[in-house]
C-alpha positions as CSV (number, residue, x, y, z in Angstrom):
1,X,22.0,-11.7,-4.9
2,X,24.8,-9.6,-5.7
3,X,25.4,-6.2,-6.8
4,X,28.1,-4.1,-8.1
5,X,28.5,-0.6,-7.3
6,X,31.4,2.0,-8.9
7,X,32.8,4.6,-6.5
8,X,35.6,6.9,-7.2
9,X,39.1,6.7,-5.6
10,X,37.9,10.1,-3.6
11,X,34.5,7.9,-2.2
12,X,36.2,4.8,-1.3
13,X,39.1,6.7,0.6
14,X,35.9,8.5,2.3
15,X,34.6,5.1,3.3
16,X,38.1,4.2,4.6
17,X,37.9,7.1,6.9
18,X,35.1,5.7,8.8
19,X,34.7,1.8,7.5
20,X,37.5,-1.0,8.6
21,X,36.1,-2.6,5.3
22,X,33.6,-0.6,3.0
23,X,32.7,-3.8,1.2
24,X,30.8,-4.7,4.9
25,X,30.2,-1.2,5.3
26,X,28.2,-1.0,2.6
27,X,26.2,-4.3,2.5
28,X,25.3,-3.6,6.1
29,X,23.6,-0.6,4.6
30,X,21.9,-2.2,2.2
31,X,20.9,-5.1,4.4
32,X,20.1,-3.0,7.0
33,X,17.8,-0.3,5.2
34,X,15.9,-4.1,3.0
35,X,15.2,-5.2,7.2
36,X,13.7,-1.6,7.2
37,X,11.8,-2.3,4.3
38,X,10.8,-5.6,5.2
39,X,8.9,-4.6,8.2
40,X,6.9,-1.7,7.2
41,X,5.7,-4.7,3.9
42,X,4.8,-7.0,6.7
43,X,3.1,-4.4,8.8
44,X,0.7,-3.7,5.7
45,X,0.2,-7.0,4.6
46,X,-0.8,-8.2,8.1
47,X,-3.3,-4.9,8.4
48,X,-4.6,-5.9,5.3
49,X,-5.2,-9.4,5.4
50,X,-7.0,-8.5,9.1
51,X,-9.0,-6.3,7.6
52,X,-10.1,-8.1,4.8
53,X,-10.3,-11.4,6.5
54,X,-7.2,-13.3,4.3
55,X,-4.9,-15.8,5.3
56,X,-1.5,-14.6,6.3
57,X,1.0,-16.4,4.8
58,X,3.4,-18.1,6.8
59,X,7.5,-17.0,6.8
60,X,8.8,-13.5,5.9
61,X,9.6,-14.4,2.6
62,X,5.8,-15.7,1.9
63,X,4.4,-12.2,3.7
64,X,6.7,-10.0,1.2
65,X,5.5,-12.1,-1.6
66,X,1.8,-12.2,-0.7
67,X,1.9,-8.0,0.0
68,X,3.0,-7.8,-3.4
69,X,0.9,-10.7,-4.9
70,X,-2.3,-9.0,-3.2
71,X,-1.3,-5.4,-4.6
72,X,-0.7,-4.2,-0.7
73,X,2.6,-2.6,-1.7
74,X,4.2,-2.0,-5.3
75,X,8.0,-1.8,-6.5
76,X,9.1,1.9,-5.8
77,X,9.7,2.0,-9.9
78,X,5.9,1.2,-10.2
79,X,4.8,3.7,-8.1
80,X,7.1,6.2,-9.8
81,X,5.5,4.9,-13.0
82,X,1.6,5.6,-11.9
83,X,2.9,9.2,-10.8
84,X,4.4,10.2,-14.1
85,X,1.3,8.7,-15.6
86,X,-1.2,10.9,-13.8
């Protein structure tokens, strides 16, 4: 998936300063920070399907899907959402 960011001239000589190449500098954030992510979903999913005696789906991809799928964890713009509406 890509995405496209917009910096100013001052930012992207800022990543310069401390980035050979910002482009990797800043997808190795991004991937790095999703890996994060990725875990803690897999951590809930796997406590809740243990605790509720379900199948854990096999594969990563499969545990991120059935966490969401199974309401164990919700898109940070739908918890934002449920805030606002309380």
């Amino acid at each position: 998936m890509d995405y496209t960011i917009t910096i100013t001239d001052t930012q992207k000589k800022g990543l310069e300063y401390v980035a050979l190449d910002p482009d990797e500098w800043i997808t190795n954030a991004a991937t790095a920070r999703s890996n994060v992510a990725i875990k803690e979903i897999i951590q809930k999913n796997t406590e809740h399907c243990n605790k509720n005696s379900v199948a854990i789906a096999v594969g990563e991809d499969a545990q991120v899907t059935q966490a969401y799928t199974l309401g164990v964890v919700k898109t940070a713009a739908d918890r934002n959402k449920e805030s606002d509406s309380k």
